[in-house]
C-alpha positions in Angstrom: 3.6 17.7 45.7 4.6 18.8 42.0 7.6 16.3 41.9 4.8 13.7 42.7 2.4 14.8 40.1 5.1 14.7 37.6 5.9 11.3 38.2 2.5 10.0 37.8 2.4 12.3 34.7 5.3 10.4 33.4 4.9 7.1 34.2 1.0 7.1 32.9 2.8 8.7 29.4 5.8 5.9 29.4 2.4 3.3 30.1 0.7 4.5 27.2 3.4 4.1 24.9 4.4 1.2 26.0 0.6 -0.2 25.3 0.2 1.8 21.6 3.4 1.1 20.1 4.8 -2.5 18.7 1.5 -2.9 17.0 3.0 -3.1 13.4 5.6 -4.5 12.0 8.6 -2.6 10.1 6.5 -2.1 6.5 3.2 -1.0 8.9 1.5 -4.6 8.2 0.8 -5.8 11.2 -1.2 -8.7 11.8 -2.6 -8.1 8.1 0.1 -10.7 6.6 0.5 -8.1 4.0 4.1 -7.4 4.0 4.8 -5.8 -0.2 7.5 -9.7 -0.6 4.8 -11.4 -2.1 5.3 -10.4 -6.1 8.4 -9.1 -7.3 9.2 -7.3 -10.9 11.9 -5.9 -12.4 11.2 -5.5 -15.7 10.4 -2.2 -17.6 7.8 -0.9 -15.6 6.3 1.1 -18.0 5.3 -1.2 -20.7 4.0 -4.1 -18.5 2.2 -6.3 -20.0 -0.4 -9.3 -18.6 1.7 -11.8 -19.8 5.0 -10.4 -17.9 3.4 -10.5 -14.5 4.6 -12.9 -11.8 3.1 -16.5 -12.3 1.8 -16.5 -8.9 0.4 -13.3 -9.5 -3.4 -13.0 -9.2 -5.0 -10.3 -10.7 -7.4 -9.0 -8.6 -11.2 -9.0 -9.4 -12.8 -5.9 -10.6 -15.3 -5.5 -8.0 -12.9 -5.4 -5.3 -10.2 -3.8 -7.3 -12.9 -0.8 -8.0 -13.9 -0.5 -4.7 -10.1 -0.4 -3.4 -9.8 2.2 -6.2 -12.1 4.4 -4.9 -10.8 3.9 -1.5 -7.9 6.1 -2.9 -10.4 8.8 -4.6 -12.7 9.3 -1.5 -9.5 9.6 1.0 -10.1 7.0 3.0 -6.2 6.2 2.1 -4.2 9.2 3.3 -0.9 10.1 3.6 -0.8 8.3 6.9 -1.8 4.9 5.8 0.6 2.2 5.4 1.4 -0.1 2.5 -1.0 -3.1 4.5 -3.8 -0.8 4.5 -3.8 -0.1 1.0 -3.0 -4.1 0.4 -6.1 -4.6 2.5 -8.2 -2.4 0.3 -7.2 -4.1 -2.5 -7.2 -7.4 -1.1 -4.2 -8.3 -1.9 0.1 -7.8 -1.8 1.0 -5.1 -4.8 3.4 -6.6 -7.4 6.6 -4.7 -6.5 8.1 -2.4 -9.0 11.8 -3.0 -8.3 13.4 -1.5 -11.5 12.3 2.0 -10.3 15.1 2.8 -7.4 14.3 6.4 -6.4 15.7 6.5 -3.0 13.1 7.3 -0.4 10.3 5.5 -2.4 8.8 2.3 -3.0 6.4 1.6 -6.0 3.9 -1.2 -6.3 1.1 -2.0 -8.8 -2.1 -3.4 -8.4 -4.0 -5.4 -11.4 -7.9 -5.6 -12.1 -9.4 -8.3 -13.7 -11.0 -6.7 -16.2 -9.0 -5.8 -19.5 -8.1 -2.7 -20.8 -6.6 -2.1 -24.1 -4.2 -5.2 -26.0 -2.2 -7.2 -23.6 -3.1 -4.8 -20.7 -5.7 -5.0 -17.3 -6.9 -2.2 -15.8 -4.2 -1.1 -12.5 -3.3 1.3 -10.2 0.4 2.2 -9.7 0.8 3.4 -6.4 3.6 5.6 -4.5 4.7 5.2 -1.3 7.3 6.9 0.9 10.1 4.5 2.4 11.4 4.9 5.5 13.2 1.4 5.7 10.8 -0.9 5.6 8.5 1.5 6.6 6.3 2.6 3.5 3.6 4.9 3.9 1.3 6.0 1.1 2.6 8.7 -1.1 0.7 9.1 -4.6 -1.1 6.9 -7.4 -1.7 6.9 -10.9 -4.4 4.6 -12.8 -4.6 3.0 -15.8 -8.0 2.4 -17.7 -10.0 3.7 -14.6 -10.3 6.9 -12.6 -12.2 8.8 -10.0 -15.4 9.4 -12.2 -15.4 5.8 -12.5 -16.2 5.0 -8.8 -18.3 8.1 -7.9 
């Protein structure tokens, strides 16, 4: 009777992984389309400017960009969302940062709409953990907005 039981315990278990996993894709996009390819950069990250992004580069409009901001402040992105659900809150593929190489990480940048200061919009650099092609979100740090800004 137990060897029984333990064999339905095991097959229902080996069902339901079979039925939860495969959903996403290596970089967690899943059927999102989001997949962190879209815009590359590898210039010095630290001085970007509006007129070094990638031409097919769309900055995103404020409205949306705020409300994917605060997205990040209320903690509706955690430490177990992916790269496409932060993509989703903005709207849109992050420019890749690929002059940063820290092993481990990945670092992309989303751009507002709205202007900030010179040659600069307001964005959100954002920090996430690689495993492969696996990135999960890790950090941020913003530029010309923060969290009083969305309360």
């Amino acid at each position: 009777m137990k060897k029984t039981f333990v064999m339905i315990l095991m097959g229902s278990m080996l069902l339901t992984f079979a039925t939860c996993g495969g959903k996403e894709n290596a970089s967690g996009s899943g059927s999102s389309g989001f997949t962190g390819k879209k815009y590359v950069y590898d210039g010095q990250w630290y001085d970007i400017k509006t007129s070094d992004l990638p031409k097919n580069y769309t900055c995103v409009p404020h409205a949306k960009f705020v409300a994917g901001f605060k997205s990040l402040c209320d903690g509706t992105i955690t430490w177990s969302s992916t790269y496409a659900d932060v993509a989703k809150a903005f709207g849109d593929d992050g420019i890749h940062l690929t002059e940063i190489n820290e092993p481990g990480y990945a670092y992309y940048d989303w751009f507002s709409d709205e202007d900030f200061a010179d040659e600069n919009k307001v964005h959100v650099l954002i920090t996430f953990k690689a495993d492969g092609d696996k990135l999960t979100y890790y950090s941020y740090s913003s530029i010309g907005i923060n969290s009083e800004d969305v309360q």
